[in-house]
N, C-alpha and C positions, 0 to 999 in steps of 0.2 A: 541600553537596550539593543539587541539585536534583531533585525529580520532575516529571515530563513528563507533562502530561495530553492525548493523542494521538487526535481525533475524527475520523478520515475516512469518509466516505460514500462510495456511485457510486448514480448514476441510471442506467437505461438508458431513452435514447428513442428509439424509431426506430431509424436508424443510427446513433444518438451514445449516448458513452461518457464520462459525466458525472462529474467526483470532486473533490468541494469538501469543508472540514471546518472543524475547530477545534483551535488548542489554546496550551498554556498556557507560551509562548515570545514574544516581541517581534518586533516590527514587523519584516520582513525578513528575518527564518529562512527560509530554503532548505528546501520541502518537495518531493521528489525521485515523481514517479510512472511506474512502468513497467508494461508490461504482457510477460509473458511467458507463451508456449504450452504446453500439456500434451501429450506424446507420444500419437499416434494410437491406441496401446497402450495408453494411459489410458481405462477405461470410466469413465462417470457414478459408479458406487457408488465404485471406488478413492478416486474423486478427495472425493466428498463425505463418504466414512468417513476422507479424509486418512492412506488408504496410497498418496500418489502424489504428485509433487512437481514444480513444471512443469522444463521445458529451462532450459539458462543461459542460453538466446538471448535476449534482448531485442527486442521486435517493435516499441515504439515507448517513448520516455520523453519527460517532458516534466516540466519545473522550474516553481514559482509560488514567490511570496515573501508570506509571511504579511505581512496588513494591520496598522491598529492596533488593530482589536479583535479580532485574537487569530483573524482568519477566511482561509482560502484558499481559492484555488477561482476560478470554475470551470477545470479541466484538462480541455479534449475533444477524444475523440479520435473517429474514424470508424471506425464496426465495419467495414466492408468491410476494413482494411487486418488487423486480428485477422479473420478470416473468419468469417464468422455460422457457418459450419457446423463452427466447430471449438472445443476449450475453452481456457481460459484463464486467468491467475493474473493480477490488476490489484494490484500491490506501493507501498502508500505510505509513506514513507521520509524522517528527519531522520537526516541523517549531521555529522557536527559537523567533517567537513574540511572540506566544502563552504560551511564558513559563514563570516560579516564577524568580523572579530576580536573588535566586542560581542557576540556569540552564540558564541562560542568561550569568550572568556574566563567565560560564565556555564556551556556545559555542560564544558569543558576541552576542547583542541585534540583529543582522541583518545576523548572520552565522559565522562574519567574523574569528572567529578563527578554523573553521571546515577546516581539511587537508586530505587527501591520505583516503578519505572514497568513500565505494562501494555506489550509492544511488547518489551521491551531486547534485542536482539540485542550479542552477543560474535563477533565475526570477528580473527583472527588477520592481522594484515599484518609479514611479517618476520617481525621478533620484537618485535612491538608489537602489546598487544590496543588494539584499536576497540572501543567501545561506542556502540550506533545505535539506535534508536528504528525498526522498522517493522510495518505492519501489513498486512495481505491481506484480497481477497476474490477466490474464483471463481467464474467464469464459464462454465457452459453453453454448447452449440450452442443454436440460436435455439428449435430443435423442443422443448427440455426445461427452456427454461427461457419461454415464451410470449413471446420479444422484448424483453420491453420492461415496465417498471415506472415510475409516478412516486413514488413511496415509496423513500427513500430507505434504500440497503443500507447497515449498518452494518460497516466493515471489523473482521478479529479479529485478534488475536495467536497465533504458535504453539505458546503453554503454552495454546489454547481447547482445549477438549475440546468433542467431537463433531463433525459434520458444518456445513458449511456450503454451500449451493445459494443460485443468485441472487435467492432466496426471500426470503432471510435465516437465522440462526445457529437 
């Protein structure tokens, strides 16, 4: 059994949309980033008391391959294409199909030797569970959350309890 130790960040600068991390997997792991949008329905509080959960759409993804010290990053993306004035869910993500057969054979082709890690998501395919490593953060319109931070957000899990703004937890 392995535990996965799962560090993502984001930055916001300006227009960019920054999300580098760390974590405790080999050189070449497949760390998967998407950003998906909150229904207009979605106020501020829903979303930051986590009674609201974005759309299935996917508005941009982008893949990086962990280095050899264990680092990813950077993945940017242009806020103009998520619109400053709307919110958003930035999803970082180790699925263990998507990886080289040495990174398979250590978390198992379908998760199954992932243990006691922060992140572990269960998704049903078929009739085959997955076990996946992902974490979140959201994202504000630009008005509520000041644009832009160099402080780096730390993403959660969704066993975190409470709120999260692009504040941080």
């Amino acid at each position: 059994m392995v535990m996965v130790d799962f560090a993502p960040t984001l930055v916001l600068l300006g227009p960019q949309i920054i999300v580098r991390g760390e974590v405790s997997l080999p050189a070449g792991t497949v760390v998967t980033v998407q950003i998906k949008p909150f229904s207009d329905l979605d106020d501020y509080l829903s979303i930051v008391n986590e009674h609201a959960e974005p759309l299935d759409e996917v508005l941009m993804e982008g893949e990086i391959e962990v280095d050899e010290n264990g680092e990813f990053g950077p993945v940017v993306f242009k806020r103009e294409v998520p619109n400053p004035d709307k919110r958003f869910r930035i999803e970082a993500s180790i699925d263990p199909r998507v990886q080289s057969q040495d990174v398979q054979e250590l978390l198992g082709s379908a998760g199954e030797n992932i243990a006691d890690s922060t992140g572990m998501v269960s998704l049903t395919e078929g009739e085959k569970e997955v076990v996946l490593i992902r974490k979140y953060t959201d994202v504000m319109t630009d008005d509520e959350d000041g644009s832009g931070t160099l402080d780096p957000i730390p993403f959660v899990s969704e066993e975190h309890e409470g709120g999260i703004s692009s504040d941080g937890p």
